[in-house]
PAMI-220944 format. One record per residue (C-alpha): residue number from 1; residue in three letters; x, y, z. Coordinates in steps of 0.2 Angstrom, whole numbers, padded with zeros to 4 digits. Example, Ala and Ser with C-alpha at 12.3 -4.5 7.8 and 13.67 -1.06 7.14 Angstrom:
BEGIN
{pos 1, code ALA, xx 0062, yy -0022, zz 0039} .
{pos 2, code SER, xx 0068, yy -0005, zz 0036} .
END
This chain:
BEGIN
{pos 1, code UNK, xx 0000, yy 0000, zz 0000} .
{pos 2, code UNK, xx 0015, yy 0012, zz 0000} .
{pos 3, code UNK, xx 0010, yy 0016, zz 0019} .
{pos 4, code UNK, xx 0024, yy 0017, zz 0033} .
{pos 5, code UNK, xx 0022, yy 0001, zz 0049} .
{pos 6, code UNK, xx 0018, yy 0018, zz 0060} .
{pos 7, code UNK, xx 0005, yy 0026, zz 0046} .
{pos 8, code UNK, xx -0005, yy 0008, zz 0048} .
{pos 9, code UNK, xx -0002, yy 0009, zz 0066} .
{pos 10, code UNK, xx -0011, yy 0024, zz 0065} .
{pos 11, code UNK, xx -0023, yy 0022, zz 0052} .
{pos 12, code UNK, xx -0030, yy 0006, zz 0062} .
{pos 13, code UNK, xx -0033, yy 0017, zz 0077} .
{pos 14, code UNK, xx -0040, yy 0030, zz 0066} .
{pos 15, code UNK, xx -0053, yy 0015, zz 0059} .
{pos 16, code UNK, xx -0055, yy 0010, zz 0081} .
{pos 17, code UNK, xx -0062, yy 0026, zz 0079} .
{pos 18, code UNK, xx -0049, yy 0035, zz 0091} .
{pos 19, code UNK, xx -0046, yy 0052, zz 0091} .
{pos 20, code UNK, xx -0030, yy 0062, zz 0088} .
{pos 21, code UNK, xx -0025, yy 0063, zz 0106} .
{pos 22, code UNK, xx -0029, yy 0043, zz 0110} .
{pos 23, code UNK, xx -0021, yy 0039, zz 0095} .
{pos 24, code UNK, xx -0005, yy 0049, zz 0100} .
{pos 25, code UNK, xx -0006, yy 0042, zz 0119} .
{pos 26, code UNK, xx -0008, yy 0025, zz 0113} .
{pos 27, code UNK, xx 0010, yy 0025, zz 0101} .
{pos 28, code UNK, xx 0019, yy 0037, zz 0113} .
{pos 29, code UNK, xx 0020, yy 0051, zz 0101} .
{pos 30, code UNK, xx 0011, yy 0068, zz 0103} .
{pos 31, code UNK, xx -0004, yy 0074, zz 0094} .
{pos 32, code UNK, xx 0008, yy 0085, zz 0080} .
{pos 33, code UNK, xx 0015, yy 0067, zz 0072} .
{pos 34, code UNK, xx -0004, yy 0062, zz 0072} .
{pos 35, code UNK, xx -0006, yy 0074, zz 0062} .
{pos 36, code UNK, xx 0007, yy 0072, zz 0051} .
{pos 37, code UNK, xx 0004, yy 0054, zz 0049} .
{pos 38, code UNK, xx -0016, yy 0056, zz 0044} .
{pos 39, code UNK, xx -0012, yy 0070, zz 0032} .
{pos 40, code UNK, xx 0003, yy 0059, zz 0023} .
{pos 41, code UNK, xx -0011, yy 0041, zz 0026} .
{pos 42, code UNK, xx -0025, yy 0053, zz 0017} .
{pos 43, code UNK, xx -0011, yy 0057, zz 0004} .
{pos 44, code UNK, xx -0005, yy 0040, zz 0001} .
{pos 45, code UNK, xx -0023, yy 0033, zz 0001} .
{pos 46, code UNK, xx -0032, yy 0046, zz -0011} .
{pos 47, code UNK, xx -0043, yy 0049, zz 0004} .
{pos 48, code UNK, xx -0053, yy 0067, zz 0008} .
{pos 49, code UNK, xx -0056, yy 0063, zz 0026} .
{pos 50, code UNK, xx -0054, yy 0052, zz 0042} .
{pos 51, code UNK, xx -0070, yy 0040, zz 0037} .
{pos 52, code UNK, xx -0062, yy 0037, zz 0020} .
{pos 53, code UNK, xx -0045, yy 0034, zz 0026} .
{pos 54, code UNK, xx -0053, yy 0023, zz 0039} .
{pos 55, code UNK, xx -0062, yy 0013, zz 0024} .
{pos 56, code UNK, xx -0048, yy 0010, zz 0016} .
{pos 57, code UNK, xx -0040, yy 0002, zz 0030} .
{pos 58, code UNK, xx -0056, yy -0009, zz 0035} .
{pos 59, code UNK, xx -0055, yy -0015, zz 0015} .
{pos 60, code UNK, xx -0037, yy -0019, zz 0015} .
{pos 61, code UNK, xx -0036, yy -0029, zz 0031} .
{pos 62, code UNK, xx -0027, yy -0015, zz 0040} .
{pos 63, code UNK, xx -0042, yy -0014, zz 0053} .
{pos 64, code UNK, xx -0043, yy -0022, zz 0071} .
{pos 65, code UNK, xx -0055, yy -0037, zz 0069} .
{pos 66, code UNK, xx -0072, yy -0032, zz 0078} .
{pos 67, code UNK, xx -0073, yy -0040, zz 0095} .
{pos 68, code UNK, xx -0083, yy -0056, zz 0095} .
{pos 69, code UNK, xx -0097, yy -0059, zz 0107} .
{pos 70, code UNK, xx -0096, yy -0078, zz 0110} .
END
């Protein structure tokens, strides 16, 4: 897909539904590099916005499996 391991990282987060700051609290980076990463994803991805970017990733596999129930 062209995209760095931290720009899935963050682009799986980003298809959790997690918000800048959660997303940089859970890498260890600072909100600034979130942003940098999602502006170079939306880039690299040919996406207009979060929810596309976080399409993208649910159609590549790049998403976190949904939680089962059983």
């Amino acid at each position: 897909d062209g995209l760095t391991q931290r720009e899935i990282e963050v682009v799986r987060l980003v298809a959790a539904g997690k918000k800048d700051r959660e997303i940089g609290e859970e890498l260890f980076i600072s909100v600034k590099p979130v942003g940098n990463h999602m502006r170079n994803i939306l880039n690299k991805t040919d996406s207009a916005n979060r929810t596309e970017a976080a399409a993208y990733a649910i159609r590549r596999g790049l998403a976190p499996e949904e939680e089962s129930w059983d």
